[in-house]
N, C-alpha and C positions, 0 to 999 in steps of 0.2 A: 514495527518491523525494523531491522537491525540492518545496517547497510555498510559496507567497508569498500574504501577504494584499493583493488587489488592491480593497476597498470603499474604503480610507479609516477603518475602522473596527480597533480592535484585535479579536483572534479568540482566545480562552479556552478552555483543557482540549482541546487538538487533540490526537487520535489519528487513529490506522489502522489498520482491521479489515479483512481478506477476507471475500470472501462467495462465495455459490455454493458447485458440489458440490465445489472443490476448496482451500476455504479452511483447510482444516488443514495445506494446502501452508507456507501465508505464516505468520509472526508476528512482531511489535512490540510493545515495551510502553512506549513515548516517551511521555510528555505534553508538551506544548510550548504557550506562549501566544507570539502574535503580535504584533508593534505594525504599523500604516499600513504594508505599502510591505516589509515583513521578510519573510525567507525562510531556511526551516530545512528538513534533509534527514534522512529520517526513515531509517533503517539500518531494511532488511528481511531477515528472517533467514528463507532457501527452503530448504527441506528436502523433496524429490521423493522419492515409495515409492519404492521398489528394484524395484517392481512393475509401476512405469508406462510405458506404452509411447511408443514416443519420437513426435516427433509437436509442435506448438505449440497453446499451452492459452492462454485469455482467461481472467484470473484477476480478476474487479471488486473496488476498492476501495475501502473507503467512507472519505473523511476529515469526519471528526466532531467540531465545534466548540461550545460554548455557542450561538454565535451563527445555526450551522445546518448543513451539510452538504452532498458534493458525492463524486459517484463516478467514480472515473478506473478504466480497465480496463488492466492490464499484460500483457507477452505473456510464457509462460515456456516454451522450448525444451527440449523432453529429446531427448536423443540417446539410442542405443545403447550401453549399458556395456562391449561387448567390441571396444575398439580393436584 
């Protein structure tokens, strides 16, 4: 996920946590600080039970700064395991 500070401001200790029932889907463990105007891509590492039925899930994200916070929702696809 691609992240850019647009205040004007630099943006300190920036992470990404999932939230909701199925945030143990996602994991990151980036920290990244920002300058004015920069954009850094944070690698999400998705790991779907063996158990989930296929279907398209709304997964919210929170990116979490010093300076405050902002939640973007991603979409995650599981298909059916037996091609």
């Amino acid at each position: 996920m691609e992240i850019r500070s647009r205040e004007g401001i630099f943006l300190n200790k920036c992470t990404i946590k999932a939230e909701g029932d199925k945030a143990s889907w996602i994991s990151n463990t980036q920290v990244e600080g920002l300058s004015p105007g920069e954009k850094f891509v944070y690698n999400l590492e998705i790991a779907v039970p063996d158990n989930s039925k296929p279907g398209n899930y709304l997964i919210p994200l929170e990116i979490q700064c010093d300076e405050g916070s902002a939640v973007k929702n991603i979409e995650v696809t599981v298909y059916r395991n037996n091609f």
